[in-house]
C-alpha positions as semicolon CSV with decimal commas, in nm:
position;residue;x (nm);y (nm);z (nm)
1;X;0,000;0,000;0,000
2;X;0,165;0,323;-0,128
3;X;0,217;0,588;0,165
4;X;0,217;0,930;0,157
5;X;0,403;1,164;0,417
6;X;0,231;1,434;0,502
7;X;0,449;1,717;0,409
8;X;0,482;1,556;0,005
9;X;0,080;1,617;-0,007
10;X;0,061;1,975;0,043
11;X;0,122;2,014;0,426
12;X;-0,162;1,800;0,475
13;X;-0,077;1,831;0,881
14;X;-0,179;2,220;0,825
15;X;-0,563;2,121;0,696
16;X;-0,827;2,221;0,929
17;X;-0,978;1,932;1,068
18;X;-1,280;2,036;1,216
19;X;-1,358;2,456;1,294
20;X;-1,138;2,455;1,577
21;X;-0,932;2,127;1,527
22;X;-0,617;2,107;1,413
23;X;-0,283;1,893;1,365
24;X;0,009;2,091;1,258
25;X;0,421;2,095;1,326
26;X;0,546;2,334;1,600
27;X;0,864;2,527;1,546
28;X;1,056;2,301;1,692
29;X;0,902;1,975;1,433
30;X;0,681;1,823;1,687
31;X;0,384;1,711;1,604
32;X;0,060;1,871;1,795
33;X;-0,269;1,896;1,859
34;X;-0,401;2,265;1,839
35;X;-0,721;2,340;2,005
36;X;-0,940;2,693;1,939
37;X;-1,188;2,775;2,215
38;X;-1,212;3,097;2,042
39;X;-1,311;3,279;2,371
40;X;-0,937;3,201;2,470
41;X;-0,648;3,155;2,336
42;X;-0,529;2,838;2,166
43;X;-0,412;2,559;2,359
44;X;-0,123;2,342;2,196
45;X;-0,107;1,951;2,307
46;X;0,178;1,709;2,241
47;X;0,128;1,474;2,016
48;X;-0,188;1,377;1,775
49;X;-0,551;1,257;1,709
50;X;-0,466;1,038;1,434
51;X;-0,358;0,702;1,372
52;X;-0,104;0,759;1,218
53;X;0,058;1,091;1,134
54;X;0,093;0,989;0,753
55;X;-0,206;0,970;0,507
56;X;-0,194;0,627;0,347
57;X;-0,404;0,492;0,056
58;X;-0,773;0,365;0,250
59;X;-1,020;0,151;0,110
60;X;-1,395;0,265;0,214
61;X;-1,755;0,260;0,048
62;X;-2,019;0,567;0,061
63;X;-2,373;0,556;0,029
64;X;-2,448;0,354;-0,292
65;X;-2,229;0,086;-0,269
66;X;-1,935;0,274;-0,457
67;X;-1,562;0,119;-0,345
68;X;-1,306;0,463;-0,344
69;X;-0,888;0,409;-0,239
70;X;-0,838;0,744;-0,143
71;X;-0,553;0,868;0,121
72;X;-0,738;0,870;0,452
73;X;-0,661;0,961;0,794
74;X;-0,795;0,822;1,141
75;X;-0,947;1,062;1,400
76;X;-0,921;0,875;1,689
77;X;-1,046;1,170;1,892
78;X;-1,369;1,202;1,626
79;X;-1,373;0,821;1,546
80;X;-1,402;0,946;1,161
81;X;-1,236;0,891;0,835
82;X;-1,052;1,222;0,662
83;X;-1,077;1,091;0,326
84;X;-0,922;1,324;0,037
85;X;-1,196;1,353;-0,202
86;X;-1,074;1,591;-0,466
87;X;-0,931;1,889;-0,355
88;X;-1,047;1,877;0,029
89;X;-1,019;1,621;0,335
90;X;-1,397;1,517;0,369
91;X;-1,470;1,393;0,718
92;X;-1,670;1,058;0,707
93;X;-1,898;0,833;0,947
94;X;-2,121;0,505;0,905
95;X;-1,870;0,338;0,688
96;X;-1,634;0,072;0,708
97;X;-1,293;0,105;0,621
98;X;-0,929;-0,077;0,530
99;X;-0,608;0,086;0,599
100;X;-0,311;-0,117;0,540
101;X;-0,357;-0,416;0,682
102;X;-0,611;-0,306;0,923
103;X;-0,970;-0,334;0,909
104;X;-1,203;-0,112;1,067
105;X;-1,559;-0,173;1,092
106;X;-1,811;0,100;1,200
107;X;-2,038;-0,006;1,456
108;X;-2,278;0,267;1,700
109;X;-2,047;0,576;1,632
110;X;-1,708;0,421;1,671
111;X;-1,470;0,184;1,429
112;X;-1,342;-0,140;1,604
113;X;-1,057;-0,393;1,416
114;X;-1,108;-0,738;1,459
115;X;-0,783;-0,896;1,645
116;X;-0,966;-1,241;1,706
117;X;-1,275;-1,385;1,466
118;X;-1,470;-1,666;1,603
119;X;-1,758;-1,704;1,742
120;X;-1,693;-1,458;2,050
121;X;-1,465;-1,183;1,883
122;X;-1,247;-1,000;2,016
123;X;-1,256;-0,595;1,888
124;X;-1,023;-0,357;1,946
125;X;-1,100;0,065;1,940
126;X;-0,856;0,312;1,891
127;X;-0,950;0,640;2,070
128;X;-0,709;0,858;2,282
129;X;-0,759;1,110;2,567
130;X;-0,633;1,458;2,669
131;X;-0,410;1,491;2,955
132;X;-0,393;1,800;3,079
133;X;-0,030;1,922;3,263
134;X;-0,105;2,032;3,581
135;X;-0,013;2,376;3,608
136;X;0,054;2,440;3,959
137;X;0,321;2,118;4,011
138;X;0,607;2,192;3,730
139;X;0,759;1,880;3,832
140;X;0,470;1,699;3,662
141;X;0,549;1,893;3,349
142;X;0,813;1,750;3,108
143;X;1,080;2,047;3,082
144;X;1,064;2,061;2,738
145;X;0,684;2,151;2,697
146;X;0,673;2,328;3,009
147;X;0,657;2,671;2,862
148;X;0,431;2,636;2,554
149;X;0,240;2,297;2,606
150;X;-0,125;2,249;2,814
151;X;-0,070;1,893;2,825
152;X;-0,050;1,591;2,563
153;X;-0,276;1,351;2,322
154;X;-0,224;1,019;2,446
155;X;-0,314;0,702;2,242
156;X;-0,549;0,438;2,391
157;X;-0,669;0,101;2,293
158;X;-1,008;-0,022;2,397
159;X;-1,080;-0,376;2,392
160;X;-1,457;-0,508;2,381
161;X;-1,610;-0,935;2,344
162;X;-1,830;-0,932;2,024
163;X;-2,078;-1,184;2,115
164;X;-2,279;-1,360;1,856
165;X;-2,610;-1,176;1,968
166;X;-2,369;-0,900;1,837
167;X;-2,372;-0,736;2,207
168;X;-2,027;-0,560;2,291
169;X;-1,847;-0,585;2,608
170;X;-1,581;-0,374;2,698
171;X;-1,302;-0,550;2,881
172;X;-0,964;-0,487;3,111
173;X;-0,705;-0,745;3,016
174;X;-0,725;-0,913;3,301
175;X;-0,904;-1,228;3,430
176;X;-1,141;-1,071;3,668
177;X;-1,302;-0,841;3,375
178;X;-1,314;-1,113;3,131
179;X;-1,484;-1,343;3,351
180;X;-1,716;-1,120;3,419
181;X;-1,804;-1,040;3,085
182;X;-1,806;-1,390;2,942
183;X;-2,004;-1,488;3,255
184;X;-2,301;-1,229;3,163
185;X;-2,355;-1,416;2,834
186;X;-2,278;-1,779;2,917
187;X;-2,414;-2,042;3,227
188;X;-2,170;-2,267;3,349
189;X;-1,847;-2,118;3,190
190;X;-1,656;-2,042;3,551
191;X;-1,560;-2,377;3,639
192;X;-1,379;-2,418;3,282
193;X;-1,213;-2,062;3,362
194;X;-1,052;-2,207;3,682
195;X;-0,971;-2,547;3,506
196;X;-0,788;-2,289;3,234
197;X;-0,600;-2,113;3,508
198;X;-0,334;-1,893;3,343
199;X;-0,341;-1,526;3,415
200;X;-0,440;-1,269;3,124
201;X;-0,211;-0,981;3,087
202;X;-0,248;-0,934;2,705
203;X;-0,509;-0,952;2,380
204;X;-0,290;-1,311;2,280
205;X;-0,422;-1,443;2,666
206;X;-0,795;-1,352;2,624
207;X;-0,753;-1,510;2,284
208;X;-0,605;-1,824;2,426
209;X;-0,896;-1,872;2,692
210;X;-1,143;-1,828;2,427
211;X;-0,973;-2,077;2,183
212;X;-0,977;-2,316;2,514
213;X;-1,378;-2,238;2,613
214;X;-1,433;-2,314;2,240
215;X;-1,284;-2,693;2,299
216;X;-1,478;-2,731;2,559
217;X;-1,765;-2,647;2,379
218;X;-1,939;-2,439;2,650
219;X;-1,904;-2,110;2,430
């Protein structure tokens, strides 16, 4: 899949996003998050909404049924598409999506990849949240944005069971959320948990105890 940097496709970092949304490179060449409250002034964050901070070649459909490869970028933040339709980066909703190798299916206002298909699924979001540097401790700050930063974009990864009713749970990678969730939807699963009895810690371990509950036919 061909990639584009940014700065080859006509400063696409520079491109309003939304009204008062933007991604740009500081003075220094880091990348940030620009945010104008209009009322005051604008407040600069480390780091970015997107994905990935190059537009690559996407593969979506719009309303109609009509394929388009178009460079795209992810808005975490927005959970949108900015797909470069002709002359302008057109934010998009309510449509599935492949970038790369990742595949990104829209489902009740946010896109999830698949990291494990079988009959429970496990989904993973990509969002990110704002942390704000608190002013009044400067030893919280890092030095270097001390002076010009109000805090940083940091990425996040959400992980949710797809169960076959197609009901999401959002999970913690860790045994005690898992078994709750898988608990909700099945009788009789919690003795096969304890049989299992390795601890989860990643996305590979839930996949493992769902490959296992799948033997034992109780899923």
């Amino acid at each position: 899949m061909k990639k584009l940097i940014l700065i080859a496709v006509a400063l696409l970092f520079e491109i309003n996003i939304y009204a008062q949304t933007r991604v740009v490179k500081d003075e220094n060449g880091e990348i940030i998050t620009e945010f104008n409250y209009l009322t005051e002034r604008i407040a600069r964050y480390k780091g970015s909404i997107f994905l990935k901070d190059s537009v690559e070649l996407g593969t979506f459909l719009v309303s109609g049924g009509k394929e388009f490869q178009e460079p795209v970028l992810f808005d975490m933040m927005n959970q949108s598409i900015l797909a470069y339709l002709g002359d302008n980066f057109v934010p998009m909703k309510n449509t599935d999506f492949q970038l790369a190798n990742h595949h990104f299916k829209y489902i009740k206002g946010a896109y999830y990849e698949t990291y494990y298909d079988a009959k429970v699924r496990i989904l993973v979001k990509y969002g990110c949240v704002i942390k704000g540097y608190d002013k009044n401790s400067r030893e919280s700050i890092p030095p270097q944005f001390a002076s010009s930063y109000a805090g940083e974009v940091v990425p996040r990864k959400y992980y949710f069971l797809q169960f076959p009713d197609k009901k999401l749970r959002q999970i913690s990678l860790n045994n005690f959320s898992v078994t709750g969730a898988i608990m909700k939807q099945y009788d009789g699963v919690l003795y096969h948990i304890r049989k299992w009895n390795k601890t989860i810690r990643t996305e590979a371990d839930v996949a493992d105890l769902l490959n296992y509950l799948s033997a034992e036919g109780v899923l």
